[in-house]
N, C-alpha and C positions, 0 to 999 in steps of 0.2 A: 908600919905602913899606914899612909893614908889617904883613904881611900873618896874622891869627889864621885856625889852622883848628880848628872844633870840630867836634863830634858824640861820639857814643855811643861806647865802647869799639868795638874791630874795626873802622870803619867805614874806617879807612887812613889816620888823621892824620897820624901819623909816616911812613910810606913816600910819602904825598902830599906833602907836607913837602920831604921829600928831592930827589924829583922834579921839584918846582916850583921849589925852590930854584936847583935843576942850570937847568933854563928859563931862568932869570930873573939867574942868574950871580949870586949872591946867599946870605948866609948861614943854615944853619936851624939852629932851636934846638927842642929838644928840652924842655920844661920839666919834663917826669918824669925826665929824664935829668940835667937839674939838681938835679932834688931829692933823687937817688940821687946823685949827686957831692956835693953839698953836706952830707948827712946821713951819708952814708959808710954807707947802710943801702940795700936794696931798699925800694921803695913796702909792698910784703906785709909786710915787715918792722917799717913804721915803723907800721902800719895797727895788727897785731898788740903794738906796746909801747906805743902812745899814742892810736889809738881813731880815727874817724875825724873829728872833731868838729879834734883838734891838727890832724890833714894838712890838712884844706881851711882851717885857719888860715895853715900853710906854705904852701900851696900860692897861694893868694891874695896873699902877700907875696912871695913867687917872681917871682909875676905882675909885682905893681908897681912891684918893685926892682931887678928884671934890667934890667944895662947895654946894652939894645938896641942892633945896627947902625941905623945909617940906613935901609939896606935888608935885610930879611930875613923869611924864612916861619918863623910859632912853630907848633908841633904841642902842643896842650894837652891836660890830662887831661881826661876823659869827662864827669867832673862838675865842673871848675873852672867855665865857665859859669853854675851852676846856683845858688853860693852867694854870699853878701856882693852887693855893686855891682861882679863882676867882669865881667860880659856887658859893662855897660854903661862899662864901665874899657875895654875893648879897641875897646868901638864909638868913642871917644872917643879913642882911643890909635894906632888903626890900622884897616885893612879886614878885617872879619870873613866867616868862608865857613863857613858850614852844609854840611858835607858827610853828607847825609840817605841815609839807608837804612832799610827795610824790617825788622821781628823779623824774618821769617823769612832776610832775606840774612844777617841780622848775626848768628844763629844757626849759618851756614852758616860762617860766616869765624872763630868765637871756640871755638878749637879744645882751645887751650893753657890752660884753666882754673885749674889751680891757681896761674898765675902774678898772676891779677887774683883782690886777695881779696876781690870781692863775689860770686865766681862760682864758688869753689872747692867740688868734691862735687857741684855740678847736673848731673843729666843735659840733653838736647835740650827734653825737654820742660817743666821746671823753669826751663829758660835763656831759653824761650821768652816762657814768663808771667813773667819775672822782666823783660824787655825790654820788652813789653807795658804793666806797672806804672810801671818807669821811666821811660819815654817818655811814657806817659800825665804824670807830672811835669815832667820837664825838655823836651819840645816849646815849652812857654811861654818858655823861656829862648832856644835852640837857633834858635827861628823871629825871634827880634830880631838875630840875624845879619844883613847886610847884602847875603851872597848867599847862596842858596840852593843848593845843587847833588844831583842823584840820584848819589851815589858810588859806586852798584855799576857796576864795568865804566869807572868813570871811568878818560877819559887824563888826562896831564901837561899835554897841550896843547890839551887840550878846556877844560880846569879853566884853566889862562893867559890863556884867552881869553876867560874868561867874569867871568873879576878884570879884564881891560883892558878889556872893553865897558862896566864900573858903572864 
């Protein structure tokens, strides 16, 4: 099985990732972390020489040309869902998990701003309406997930269980 976890930046893709991976005895992959291996750049990096228009091109090819295990948890970026036919590439491809949260949790958790560059300079309250906006967009994407889950405070084994109940 393979299992996609989306949502918003902060919401814990990658450390849920991990987590569930370890559960499930099983491989996780990182796909920002592939495209930082494979570009030989940081994401802010690649964002800042080629615009974001090139990344969600790479990023979408990342998607559909990684040599998946059989079994394994993929941690994708914030907005890969939200562009091309990738939502419905992963619905199709493996089980997908909306790990949903709140502006104001996700505000609480996206601490390290300058390292994501659609966030760099905002303060809390700027960050606030900036999640607000976004969300107001990519909920429509996010919510064609196949499960749903409230990710603040989520466990490993809360989250395990709610991928083997669907």
């Amino acid at each position: 099985m393979i299992i996609f976890l989306v949502g918003f930046m902060g919401c814990g893709k990658s450390t849920k990732a991990k987590q569930l991976a370890n559960r499930l005895n099983c491989s996780v992959i990182d796909l920002d972390a592939e495209i930082v291996a494979q570009e030989g750049k940081s994401i802010a990096d690649y964002f800042a020489e080629n615009g974001e228009a090139a990344f969600r091109e790479l990023e979408s090819k990342t998607l559909k040309t990684f040599p998946y295990p059989e079994t394994c948890v993929i941690a994708t970026g914030g907005g890969l869902p939200c562009f091309f036919d990738n939502m419905e590439w992963m619905n199709k491809h493996g089980k997908t998990v909306y790990l949903h949260m709140t502006p104001p949790q996700l505000v609480s958790r996206l601490h390290n701003r300058e390292k994501r560059p659609l966030l760099k300079g905002m303060d809390d309250e700027q960050l606030l309406a900036f999640i607000e906006m976004k969300l107001a967009e990519r909920d429509h994407y996010y919510n064609q997930a196949q499960i749903i889950v409230n990710a603040f405070d989520l466990d490993a084994e809360v989250l395990e269980k709610q991928i083997k109940g669907n």
